[in-house]
C-alpha positions in Angstrom: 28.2 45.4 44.2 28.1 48.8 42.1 31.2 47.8 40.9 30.1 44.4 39.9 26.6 46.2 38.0 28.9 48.5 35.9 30.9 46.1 34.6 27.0 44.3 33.4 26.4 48.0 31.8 29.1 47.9 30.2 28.6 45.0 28.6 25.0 45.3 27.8 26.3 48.5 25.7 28.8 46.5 23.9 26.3 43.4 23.1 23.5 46.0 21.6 26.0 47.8 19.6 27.7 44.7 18.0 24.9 44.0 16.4 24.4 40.4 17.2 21.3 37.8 16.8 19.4 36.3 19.7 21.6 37.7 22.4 21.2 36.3 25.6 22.4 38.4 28.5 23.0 37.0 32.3 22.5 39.8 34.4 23.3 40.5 38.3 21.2 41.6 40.8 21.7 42.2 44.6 20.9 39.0 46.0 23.7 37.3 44.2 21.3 35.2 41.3 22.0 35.6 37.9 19.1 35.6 35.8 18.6 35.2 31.9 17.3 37.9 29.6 16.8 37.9 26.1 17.4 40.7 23.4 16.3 39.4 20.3 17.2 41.0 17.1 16.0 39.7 13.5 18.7 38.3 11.8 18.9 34.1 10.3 22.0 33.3 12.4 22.3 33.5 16.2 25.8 34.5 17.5 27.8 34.1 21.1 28.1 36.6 23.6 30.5 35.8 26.7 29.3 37.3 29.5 31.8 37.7 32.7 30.3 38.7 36.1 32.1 38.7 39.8 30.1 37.2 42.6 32.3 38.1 45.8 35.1 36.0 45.8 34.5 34.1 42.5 34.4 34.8 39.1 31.9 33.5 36.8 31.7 33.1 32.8 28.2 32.1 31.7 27.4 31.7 27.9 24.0 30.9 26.6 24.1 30.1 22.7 20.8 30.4 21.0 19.8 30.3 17.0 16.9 31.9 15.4 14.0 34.2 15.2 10.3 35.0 16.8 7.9 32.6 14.7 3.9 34.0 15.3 2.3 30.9 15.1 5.3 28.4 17.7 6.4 31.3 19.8 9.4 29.3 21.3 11.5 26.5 20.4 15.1 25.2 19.9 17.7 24.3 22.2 20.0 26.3 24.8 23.5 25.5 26.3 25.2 26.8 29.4 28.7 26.8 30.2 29.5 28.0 34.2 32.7 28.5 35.2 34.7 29.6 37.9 37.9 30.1 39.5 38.1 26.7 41.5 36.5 24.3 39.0 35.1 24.3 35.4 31.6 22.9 34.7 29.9 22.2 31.7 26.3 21.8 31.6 24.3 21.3 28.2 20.5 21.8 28.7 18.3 20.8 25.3 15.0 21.6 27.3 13.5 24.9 27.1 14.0 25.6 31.0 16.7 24.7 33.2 17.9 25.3 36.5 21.4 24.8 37.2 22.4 25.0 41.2 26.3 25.5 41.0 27.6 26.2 44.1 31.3 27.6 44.9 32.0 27.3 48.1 27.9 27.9 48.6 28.1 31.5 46.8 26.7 31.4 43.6 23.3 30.3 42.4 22.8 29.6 39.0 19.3 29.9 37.6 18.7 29.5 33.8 15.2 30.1 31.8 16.3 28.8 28.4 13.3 30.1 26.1 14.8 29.8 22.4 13.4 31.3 19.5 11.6 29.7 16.6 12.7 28.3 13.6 14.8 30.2 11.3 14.4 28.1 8.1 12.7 25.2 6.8 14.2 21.6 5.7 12.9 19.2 4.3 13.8 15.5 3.9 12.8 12.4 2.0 13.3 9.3 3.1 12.6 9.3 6.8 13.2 6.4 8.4 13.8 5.3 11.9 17.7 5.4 11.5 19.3 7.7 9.1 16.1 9.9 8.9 15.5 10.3 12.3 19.2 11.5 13.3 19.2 13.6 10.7 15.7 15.1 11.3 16.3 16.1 15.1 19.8 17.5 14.6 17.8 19.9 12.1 15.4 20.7 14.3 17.5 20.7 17.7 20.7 21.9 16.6 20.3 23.8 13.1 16.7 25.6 14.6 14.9 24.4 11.7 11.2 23.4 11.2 11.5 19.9 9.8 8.8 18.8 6.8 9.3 14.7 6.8 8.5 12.5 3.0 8.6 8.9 3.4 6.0 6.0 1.8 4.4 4.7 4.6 2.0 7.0 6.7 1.6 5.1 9.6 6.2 4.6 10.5 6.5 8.5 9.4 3.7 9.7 12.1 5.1 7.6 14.6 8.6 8.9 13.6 6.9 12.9 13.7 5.8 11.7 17.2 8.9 10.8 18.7 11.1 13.5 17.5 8.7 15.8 18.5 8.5 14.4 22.3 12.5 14.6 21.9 12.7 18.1 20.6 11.1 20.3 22.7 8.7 22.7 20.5 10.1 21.5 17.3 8.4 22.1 14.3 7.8 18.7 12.9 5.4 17.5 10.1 4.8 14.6 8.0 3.8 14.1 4.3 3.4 10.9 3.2 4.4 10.6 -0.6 6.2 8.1 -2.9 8.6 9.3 -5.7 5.8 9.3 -8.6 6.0 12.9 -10.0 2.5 13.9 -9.1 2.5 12.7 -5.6 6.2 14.3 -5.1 5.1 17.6 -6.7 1.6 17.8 -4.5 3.8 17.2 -1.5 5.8 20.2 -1.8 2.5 22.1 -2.9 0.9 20.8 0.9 4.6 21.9 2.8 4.3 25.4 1.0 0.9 26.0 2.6 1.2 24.6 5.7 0.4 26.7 8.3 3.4 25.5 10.9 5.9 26.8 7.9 4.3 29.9 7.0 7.0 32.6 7.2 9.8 30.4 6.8 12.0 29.9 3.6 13.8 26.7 2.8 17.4 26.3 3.8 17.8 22.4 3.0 16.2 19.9 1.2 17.5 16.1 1.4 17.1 13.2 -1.1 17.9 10.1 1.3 15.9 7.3 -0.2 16.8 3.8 0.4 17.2 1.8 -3.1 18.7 -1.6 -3.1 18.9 -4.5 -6.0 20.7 -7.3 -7.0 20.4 -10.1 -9.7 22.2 -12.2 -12.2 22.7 -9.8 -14.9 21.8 -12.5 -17.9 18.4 -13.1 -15.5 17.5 -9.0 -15.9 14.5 -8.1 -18.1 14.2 -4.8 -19.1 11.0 -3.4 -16.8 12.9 -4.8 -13.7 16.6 -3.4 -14.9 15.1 0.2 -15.3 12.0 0.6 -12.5 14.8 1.7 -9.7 16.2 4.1 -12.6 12.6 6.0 -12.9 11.8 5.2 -9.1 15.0 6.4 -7.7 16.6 8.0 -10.6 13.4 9.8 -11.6 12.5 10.3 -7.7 16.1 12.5 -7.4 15.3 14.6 -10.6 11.8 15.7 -9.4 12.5 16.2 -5.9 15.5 18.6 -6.5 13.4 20.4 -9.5 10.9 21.3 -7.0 12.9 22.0 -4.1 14.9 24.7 -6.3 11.7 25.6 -7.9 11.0 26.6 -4.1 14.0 28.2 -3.8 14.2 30.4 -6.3 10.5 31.7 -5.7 11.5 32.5 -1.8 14.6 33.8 -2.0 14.7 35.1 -5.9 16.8 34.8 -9.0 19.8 36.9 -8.4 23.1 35.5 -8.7 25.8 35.7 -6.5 28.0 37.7 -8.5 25.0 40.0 -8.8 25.0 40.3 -4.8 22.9 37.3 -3.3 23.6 35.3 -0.6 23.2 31.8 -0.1 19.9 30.5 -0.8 19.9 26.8 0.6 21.8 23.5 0.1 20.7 20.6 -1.4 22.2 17.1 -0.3 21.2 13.6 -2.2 22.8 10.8 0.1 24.1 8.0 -1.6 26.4 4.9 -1.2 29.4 3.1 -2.8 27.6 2.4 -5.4 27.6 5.5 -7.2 31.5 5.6 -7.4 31.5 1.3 -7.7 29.1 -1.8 -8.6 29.8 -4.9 -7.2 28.7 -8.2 -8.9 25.1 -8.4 -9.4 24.5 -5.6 -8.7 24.1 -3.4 -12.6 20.9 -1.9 -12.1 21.8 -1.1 -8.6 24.9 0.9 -9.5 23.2 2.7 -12.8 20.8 4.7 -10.2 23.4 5.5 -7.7 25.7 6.5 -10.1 22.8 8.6 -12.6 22.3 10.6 -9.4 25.4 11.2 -8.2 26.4 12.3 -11.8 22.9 14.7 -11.3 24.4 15.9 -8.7 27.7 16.9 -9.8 25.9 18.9 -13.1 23.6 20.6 -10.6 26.5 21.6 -8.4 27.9 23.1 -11.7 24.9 25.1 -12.7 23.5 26.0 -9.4 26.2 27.3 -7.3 26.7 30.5 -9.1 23.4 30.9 -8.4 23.3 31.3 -4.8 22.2 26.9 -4.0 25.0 24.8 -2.8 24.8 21.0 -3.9 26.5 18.3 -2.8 26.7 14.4 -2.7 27.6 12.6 0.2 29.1 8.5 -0.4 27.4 6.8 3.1 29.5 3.4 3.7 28.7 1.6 6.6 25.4 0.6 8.5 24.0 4.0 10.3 21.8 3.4 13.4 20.1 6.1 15.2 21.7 5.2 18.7 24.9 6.4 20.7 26.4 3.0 21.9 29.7 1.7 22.1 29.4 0.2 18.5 29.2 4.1 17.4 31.6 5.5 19.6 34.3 2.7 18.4 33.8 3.7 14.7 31.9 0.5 13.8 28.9 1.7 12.8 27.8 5.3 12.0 26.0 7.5 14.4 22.6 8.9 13.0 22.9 11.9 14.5 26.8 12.2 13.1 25.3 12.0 9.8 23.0 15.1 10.3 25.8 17.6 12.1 27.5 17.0 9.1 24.5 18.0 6.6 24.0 20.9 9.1 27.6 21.6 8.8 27.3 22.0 5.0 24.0 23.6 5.2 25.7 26.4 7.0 29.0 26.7 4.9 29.3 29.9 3.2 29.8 30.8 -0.3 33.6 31.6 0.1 34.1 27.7 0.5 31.3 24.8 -0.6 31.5 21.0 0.2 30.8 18.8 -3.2 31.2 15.8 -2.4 32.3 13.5 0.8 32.6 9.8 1.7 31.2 9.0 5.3 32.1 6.0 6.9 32.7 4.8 10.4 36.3 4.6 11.6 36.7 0.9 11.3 35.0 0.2 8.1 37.2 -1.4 5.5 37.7 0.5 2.1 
């Protein structure tokens, strides 16, 4: 038993002096239970520390991953994974609640108990356009996965608090609010005034925002008028222009003006999600494919001008239906999974200035193109 506590001082010593974020450390005591600690040091990005204990006859690896920081006013949120192995077998056994307890027996020797208490968020997102699909995959992967607090924009107050609800009973201790808004300048502009002073985001700085509004129409071109060919172009169009203005306006004043080749880091990402029909129209469909296109071409000069700047930008081509479900029609590449859509925005969200994502086409494995 000394034996097996040395080798745990040991590699306490070498977690502290590495100098990584939200350690957690599995320790050993005499009655043969390993119990979770938590060193906590303030940094935006957790990292992994692999842990390897002997109980008697068995040896046993026990990870815990864990991403973010103490928040004053949440205390504890996010998510937590364990991964127990040992000689005879190899277990996996993903917990997303903020405790656990895990019984693994090897030939009745080892008891596994894990506390999962994950710090709060790290960062701030925000999205427009939450809906019950798209919006909501993307929304808890943010929250769950990415350690965010999550600010949700959509029209309609009363399907955006019931969408708040639910991915707040799903996320356990996610920071989730809702600010119902339309596009119209003003009532964007006050919306991002009423996230800045909230008091669930104070402390945090925004990592993401995400333009993900739904625009769709389609008529004979010689029975267009005028007012009807150009209202998406100032809804949606116009919509993009002011919700990206302000979300780098927010930016800038939270993490400052220096440039990259001045010595910032990354200050955020911002991601407008559009469809096919920003790279191709289809009959009928002109005023349709003048919006998508404007903001993908928005995109692309904002990618130009902002990146040495410290934001990342980037356009991502959806093309296929996207439901918020894990069912065989997802996991046959017939529709897109939700949640796919958002561990890929959280993918680019974390990419490093060494190498930045502009554009990508998403689409499910068996969707013709």
């Amino acid at each position: 038993m000394s034996f097996i506590m040395s080798v745990y001082d040991n590699l306490v010593s070498t977690a502290f002096e590495s100098n990584l974020a939200n350690v957690a450390i599995c320790r050993l005591d005499t009655t043969g239970v390993v119990q979770q600690q938590q060193q906590q040091q303030h940094q935006h990005f957790a990292s992994m520390l692999l842990l390897r204990l002997m109980v008697t006859a068995a040896l046993v690896k026990a990870v815990c991953l864990y991403n973010g920081r103490f928040h004053p006013r949440s205390g504890c949120s996010g998510f937590g994974r364990c991964v127990i192995e040992d000689l005879t077998r190899s277990r996996e056994v993903k917990a997303f609640q903020p405790q656990c307890k895990l019984l693994s027996s090897s030939r009745g020797l080892v008891g596994i108990y894990c506390k999962l208490r994950n710090m709060a968020p790290s960062g701030l997102a925000i999205l427009i356009g939450a809906g019950p699909a798209t919006g909501a995959g993307i929304a808890r992967v943010l929250a769950r996965d990415g350690n965010m607090a999550v600010a949700l924009l959509a029209r309609r107050p009363e399907p955006l608090n019931e969408l708040v609800s639910s991915l707040r009973s799903q996320v356990s201790n996610g920071v989730i609010e809702a600010f119902p808004t339309d596009t119209q300048p003003s009532n964007l502009k006050k919306a991002f005034a009423d996230i800045k002073s909230h008091q669930s985001f104070q402390g945090l700085k925004l990592r993401v925002a995400i333009f993900s509004i739904k625009n769709s129409s389609k008529k004979p071109f010689m029975e267009e008028n005028f007012e009807a060919f150009m209202e998406p172009l100032e809804t949606y169009v116009g919509g993009a222009m002011v919700f990206a203005q302000e979300s780098l306006k927010m930016l800038f004043e939270q993490h400052g003006e220096q440039t990259l080749e001045e010595g910032s880091e990354k200050k955020g990402t911002l991601i407008f999600t559009g469809t096919l029909g920003a790279l191709r129209a289809n009959s009928q469909f002109s005023s349709y494919g003048a919006s998508r296109a404007s903001v993908r071409q928005m995109a692309q000069a904002l990618a130009r001008e902002m990146s040495p700047r410290g934001v990342h930008v980037a356009h991502a081509i959806a093309n296929g239906r996207i439901t918020d479900a894990d069912n065989k029609e997802t996991k046959s590449g017939k529709h897109i999974a939700a949640e796919a859509v958002g561990k890929t925005y959280l993918y680019l969200a974390q990419q490093e200035p060494t190498l930045w994502t502009h554009e990508l086409d998403l689409r499910p494995a068996q969707e013709k193109f």
